[in-house]
C-alpha positions as CSV (number, residue, x, y, z in Angstrom):
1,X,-27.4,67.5,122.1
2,X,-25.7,66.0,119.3
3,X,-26.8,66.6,115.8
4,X,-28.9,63.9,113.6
5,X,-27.5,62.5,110.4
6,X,-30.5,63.5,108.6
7,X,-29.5,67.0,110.0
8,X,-26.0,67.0,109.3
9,X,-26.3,66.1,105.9
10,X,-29.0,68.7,105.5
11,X,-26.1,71.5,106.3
12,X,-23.8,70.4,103.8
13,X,-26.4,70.9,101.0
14,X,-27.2,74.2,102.0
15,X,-23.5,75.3,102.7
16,X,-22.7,74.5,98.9
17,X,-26.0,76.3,97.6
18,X,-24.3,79.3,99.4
19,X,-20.7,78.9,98.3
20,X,-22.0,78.6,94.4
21,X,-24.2,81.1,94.5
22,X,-21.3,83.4,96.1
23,X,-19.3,82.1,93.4
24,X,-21.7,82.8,90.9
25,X,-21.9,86.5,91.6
26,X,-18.1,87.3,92.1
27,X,-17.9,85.7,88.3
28,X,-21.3,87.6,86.9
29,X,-19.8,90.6,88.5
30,X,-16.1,90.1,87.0
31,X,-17.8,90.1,83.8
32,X,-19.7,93.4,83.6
33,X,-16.7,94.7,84.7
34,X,-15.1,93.2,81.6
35,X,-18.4,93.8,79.5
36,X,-17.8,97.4,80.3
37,X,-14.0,98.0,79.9
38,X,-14.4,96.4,76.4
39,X,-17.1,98.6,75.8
40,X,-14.9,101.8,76.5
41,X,-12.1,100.4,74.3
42,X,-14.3,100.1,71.3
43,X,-15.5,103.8,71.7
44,X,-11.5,104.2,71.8
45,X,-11.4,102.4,68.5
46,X,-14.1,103.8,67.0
47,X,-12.8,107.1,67.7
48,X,-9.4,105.8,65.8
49,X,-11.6,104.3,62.8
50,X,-13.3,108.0,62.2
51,X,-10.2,109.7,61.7
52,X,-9.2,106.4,59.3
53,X,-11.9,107.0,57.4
54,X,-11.7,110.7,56.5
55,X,-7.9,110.2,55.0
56,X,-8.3,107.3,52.6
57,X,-8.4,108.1,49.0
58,X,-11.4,106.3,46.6
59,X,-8.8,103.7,45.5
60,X,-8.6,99.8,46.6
61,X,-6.5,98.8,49.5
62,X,-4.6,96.1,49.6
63,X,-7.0,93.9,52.0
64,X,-9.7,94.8,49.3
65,X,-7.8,93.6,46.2
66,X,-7.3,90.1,47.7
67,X,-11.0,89.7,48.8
68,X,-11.6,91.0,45.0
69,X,-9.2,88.4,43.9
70,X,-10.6,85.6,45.9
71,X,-14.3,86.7,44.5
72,X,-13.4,85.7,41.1
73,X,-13.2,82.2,42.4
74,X,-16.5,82.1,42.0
75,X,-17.0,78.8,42.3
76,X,-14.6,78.1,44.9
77,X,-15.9,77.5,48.9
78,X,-13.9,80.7,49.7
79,X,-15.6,83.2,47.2
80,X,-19.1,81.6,47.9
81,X,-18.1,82.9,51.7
82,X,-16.5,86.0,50.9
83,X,-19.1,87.2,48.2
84,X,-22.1,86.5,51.5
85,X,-19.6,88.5,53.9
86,X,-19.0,91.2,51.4
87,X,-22.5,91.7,49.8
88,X,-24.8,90.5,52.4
89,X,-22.9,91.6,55.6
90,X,-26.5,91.6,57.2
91,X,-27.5,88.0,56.5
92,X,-24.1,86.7,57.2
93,X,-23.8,87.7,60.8
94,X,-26.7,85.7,61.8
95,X,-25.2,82.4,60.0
96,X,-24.2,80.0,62.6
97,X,-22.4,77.9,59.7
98,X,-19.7,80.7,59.8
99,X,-19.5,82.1,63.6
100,X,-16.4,79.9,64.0
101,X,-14.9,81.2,60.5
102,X,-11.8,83.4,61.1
103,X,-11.0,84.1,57.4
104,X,-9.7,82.8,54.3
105,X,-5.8,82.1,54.7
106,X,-5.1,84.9,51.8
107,X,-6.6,87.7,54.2
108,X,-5.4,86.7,57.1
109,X,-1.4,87.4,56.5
110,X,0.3,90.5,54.9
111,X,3.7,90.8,53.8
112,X,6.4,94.0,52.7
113,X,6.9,93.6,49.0
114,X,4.6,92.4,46.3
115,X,7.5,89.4,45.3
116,X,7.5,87.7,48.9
117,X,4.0,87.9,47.7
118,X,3.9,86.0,44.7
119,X,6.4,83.9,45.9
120,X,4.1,82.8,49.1
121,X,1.5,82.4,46.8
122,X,3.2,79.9,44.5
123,X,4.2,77.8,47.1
124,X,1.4,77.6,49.0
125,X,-0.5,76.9,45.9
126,X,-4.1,77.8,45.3
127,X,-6.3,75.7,47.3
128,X,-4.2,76.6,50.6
129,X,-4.3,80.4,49.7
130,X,-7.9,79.8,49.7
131,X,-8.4,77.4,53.0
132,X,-11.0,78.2,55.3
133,X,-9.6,78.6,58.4
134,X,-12.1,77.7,61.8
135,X,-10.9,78.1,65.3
136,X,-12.7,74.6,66.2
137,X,-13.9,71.1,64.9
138,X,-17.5,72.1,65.1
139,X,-16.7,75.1,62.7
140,X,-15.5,72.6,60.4
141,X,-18.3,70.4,61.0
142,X,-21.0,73.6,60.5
143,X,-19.4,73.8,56.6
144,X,-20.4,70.7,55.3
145,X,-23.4,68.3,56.3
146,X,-24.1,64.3,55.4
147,X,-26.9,62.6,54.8
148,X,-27.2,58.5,56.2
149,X,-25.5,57.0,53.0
150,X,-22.4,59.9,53.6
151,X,-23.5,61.6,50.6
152,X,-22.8,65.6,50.9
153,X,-26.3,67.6,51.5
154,X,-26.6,70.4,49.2
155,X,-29.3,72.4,51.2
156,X,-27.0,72.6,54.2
157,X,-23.2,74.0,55.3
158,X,-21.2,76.1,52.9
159,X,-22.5,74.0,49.6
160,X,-26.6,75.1,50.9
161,X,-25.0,78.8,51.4
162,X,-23.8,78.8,48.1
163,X,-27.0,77.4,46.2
164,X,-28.7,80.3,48.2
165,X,-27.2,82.8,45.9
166,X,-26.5,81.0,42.8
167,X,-23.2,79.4,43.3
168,X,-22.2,75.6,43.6
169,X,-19.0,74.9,45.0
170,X,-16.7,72.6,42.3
171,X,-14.6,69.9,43.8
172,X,-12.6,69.5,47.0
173,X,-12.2,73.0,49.3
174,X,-9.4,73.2,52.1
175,X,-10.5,73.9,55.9
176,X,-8.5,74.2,58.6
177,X,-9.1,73.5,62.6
178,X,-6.8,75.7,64.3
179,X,-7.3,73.8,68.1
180,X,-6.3,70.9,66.4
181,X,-3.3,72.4,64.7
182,X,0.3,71.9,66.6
183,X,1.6,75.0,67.6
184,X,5.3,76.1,67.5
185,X,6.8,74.5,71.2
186,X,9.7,76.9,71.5
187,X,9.0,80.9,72.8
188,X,8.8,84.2,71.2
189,X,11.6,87.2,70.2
190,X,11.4,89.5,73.4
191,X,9.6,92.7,73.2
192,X,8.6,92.0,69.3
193,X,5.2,93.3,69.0
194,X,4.4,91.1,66.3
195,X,5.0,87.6,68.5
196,X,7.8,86.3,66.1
197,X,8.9,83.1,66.8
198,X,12.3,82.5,68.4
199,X,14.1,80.3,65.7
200,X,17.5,79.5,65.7
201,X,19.1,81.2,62.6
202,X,20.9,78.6,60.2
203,X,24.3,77.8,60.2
204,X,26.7,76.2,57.6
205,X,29.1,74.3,59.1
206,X,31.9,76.5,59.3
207,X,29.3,77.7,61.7
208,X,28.5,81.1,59.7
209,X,24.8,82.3,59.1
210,X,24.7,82.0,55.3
211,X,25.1,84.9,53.5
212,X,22.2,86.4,52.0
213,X,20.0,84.9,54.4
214,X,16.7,87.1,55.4
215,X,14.5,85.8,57.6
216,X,12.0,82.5,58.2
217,X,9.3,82.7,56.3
218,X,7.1,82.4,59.6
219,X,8.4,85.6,60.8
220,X,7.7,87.2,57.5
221,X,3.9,87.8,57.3
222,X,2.7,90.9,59.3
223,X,-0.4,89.8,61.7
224,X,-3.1,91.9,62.6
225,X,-2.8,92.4,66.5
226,X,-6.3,90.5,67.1
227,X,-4.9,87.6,65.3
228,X,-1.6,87.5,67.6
229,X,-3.2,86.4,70.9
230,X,-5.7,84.3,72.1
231,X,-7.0,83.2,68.9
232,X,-7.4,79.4,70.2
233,X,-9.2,78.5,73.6
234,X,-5.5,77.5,74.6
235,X,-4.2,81.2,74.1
236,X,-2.4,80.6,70.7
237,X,-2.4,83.1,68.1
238,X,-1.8,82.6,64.5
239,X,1.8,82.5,63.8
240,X,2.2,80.1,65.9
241,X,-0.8,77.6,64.7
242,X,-1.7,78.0,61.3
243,X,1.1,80.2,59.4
244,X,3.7,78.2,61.5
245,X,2.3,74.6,60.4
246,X,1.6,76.0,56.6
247,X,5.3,77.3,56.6
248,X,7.2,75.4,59.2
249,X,11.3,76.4,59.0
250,X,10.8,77.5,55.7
251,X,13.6,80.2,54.6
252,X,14.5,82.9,52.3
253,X,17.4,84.5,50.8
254,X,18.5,87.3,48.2
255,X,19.6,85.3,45.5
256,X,19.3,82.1,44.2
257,X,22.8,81.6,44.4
258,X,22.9,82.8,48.1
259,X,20.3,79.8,48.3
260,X,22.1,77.3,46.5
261,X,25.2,78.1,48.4
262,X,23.4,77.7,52.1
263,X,21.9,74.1,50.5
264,X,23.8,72.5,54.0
265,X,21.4,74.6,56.4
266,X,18.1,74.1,54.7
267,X,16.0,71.6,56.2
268,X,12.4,72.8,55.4
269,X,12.8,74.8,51.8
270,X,13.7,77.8,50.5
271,X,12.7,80.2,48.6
272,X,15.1,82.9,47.2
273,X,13.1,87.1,45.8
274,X,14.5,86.2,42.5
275,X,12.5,83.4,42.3
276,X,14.1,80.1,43.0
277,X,12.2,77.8,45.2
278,X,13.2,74.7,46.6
279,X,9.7,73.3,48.7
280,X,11.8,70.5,50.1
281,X,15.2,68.6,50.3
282,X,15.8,67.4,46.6
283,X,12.9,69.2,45.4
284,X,13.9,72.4,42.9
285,X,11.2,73.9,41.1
286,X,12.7,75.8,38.1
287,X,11.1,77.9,35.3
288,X,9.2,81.4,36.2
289,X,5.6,82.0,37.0
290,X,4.1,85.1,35.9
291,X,-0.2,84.8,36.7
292,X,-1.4,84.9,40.5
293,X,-4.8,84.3,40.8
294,X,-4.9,85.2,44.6
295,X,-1.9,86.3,46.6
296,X,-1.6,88.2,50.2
297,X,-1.8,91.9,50.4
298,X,0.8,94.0,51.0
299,X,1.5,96.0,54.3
300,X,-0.2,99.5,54.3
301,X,-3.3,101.2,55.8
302,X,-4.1,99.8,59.1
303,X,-0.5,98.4,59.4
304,X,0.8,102.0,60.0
305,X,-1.9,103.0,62.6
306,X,-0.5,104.1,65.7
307,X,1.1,102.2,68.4
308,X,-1.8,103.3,71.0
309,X,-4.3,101.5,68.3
310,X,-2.5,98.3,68.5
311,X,-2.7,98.1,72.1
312,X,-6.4,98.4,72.1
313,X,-6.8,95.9,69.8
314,X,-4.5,93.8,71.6
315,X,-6.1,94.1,75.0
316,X,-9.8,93.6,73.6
317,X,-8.6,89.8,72.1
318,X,-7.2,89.3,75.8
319,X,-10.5,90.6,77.4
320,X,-12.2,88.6,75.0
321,X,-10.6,85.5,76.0
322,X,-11.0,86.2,79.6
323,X,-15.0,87.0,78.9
324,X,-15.1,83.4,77.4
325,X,-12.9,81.3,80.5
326,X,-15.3,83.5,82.8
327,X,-18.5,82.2,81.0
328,X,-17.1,79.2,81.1
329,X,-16.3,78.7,85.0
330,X,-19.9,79.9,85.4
331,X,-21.6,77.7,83.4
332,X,-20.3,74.9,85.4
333,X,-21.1,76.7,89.1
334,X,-24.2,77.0,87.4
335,X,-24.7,73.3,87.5
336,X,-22.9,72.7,90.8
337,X,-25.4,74.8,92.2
338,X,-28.7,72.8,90.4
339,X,-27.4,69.9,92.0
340,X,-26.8,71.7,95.4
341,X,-30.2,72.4,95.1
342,X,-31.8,69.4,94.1
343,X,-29.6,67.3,96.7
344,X,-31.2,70.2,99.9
345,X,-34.5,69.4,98.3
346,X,-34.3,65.6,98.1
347,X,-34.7,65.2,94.3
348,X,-32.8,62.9,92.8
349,X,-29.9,64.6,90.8
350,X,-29.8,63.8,86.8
């Protein structure tokens, strides 16, 4: 006997409500599994963060002297933020404003001599040393709130935050959106655990690298591991989004006259650790600059923990990011499966 429409299209209903819910359980159990392997690696780290601990001395680390320096902004966006993260920890991690905050763009770089430094910190200038950097629009949305004429609330985002504890943010303050920064097209340097970009050294044209040429200033600043990978929901890590769009092909030498003499091969700037500066074609700045009111700190401390530590840190980002595309792909069998449901029932799907 053949079956009935009204009984073949009760089948198919209940066929999906099986597949999703089978679905549903493979992904909830792929992400205990993940729940409990980063679990293990953070009693690794822990373990690693102990034995920190007992060796340092009483005296300020590098990190510490920026976030010091960025507090004396007082009435800057970034030292409103850092002065709630560093004196009311508590409160701070149950602010939604600043859940999609990765840092302020002086913390989140470090660098191998204190006149790369300065000189990083001169060109960026101070209102990019202190930029707000968010992984998405609705971070930078969560900062700053409008009222119907367009007129900035002060009882809500960053400026409410601030008149909490007695600050009011004066003028303009930088954000950036990292998912809506272009990242760096090309690949990385094999093997290089820092995830340096693979850039095309310069060439005069007698089709020499110049002489005295170091490096690209991109490939310069040391990264903490969690900040190489899977930053952005696309995978992307920070030299590749944010450090490669603040610094582009930017390049340093010795000397300035091992940067006067390349002048042919610079196409971005240059910068040279005796202090000449060129920020782009035509453009020399001259003179000397002795006051830096906030600058990157200098590689040390964590930057010489073992290899092994690295690795953890790397692999929880990547778990991380798998946690999230797992959350993600069952959020949406989630609602395959409520209309599964409603269609075997006969409601009407919304």
């Amino acid at each position: 006997m053949l079956q009935s429409n009204s009984e073949g299209n009760f089948e198919s209903p209940i066929k999906d409500i099986k597949r999703h819910e089978d679905n549903l359980r493979f992904l909830k159990s792929q992400a205990n599994h993940l729940d409990e392997s980063i679990l293990d690696l953070q009693v690794r780290l822990g373990k690693y963060h102990s034995k920190d601990a007992a060796n340092e001395n009483s005296g300020l680390h590098p990190e510490e002297e920026s976030t010091q320096q960025i507090l004396h902004q007082e009435q800057s966006a970034a030292g409103i933020l850092c002065k709630v993260e560093s004196y009311h920890a508590i409160r701070a991690s149950n602010l939604s404003l600043i859940k999609d905050v990765l840092g302020i763009v002086a913390t989140l770089a470090r660098v191998d001599n204190d006149t790369l430094s300065r000189l990083l910190s001169e060109y960026l200038g101070l209102e990019t040393m202190l930029g707000i950097v968010c992984k998405t629009f609705d971070g930078i949305k969560a900062l700053e709130k409008y009222d119907g004429d367009g007129k900035i609330k002060d009882i809500a985002g960053l400026h409410g935050l601030g008149s909490s504890i007695g600050r009011k943010i004066d003028g303009r303050f930088t954000a950036f959106c990292l998912e809506d920064l272009r990242p760096f097209a090309g690949g990385f340097i094999a093997n290089d655990p820092q995830k340096k970009l693979a850039l095309l050294k310069p060439k005069l044209p007698n089709g020499k690298c110049p002489s005295g040429f170091l490096d690209f200033v991109v490939n310069m600043v040391d990264l903490d591991d969690r900040n190489l990978f899977c930053v952005t929901a696309g995978g992307h890590g920070l030299r590749e989004t944010l450090f490669y769009n603040l610094f582009s092909y930017l390049q340093v030498y010795k000397t300035r006259a091992d940067m006067l003499s390349a002048l042919p091969c610079i196409t971005h700037g240059a910068l040279s650790l005796d202090g000449g500066m060129i920020t782009k074609n035509g453009l020399f700045l001259l003179g000397s600059r002795e006051n830096f009111e906030v600058k990157f700190p200098l590689i040390t401390g964590r930057s010489g923990l073992s290899l092994n530590y690295s690795q953890i840190e790397t692999r929880i980002r990547m778990l991380r990011w798998e946690q999230h595309n797992i959350e993600q792909d069952m959020l949406r069998e989630q609602q395959l499966l409520d209309k599964a449901r409603a269609a075997s029932s006969g409601k009407p799907q919304v």
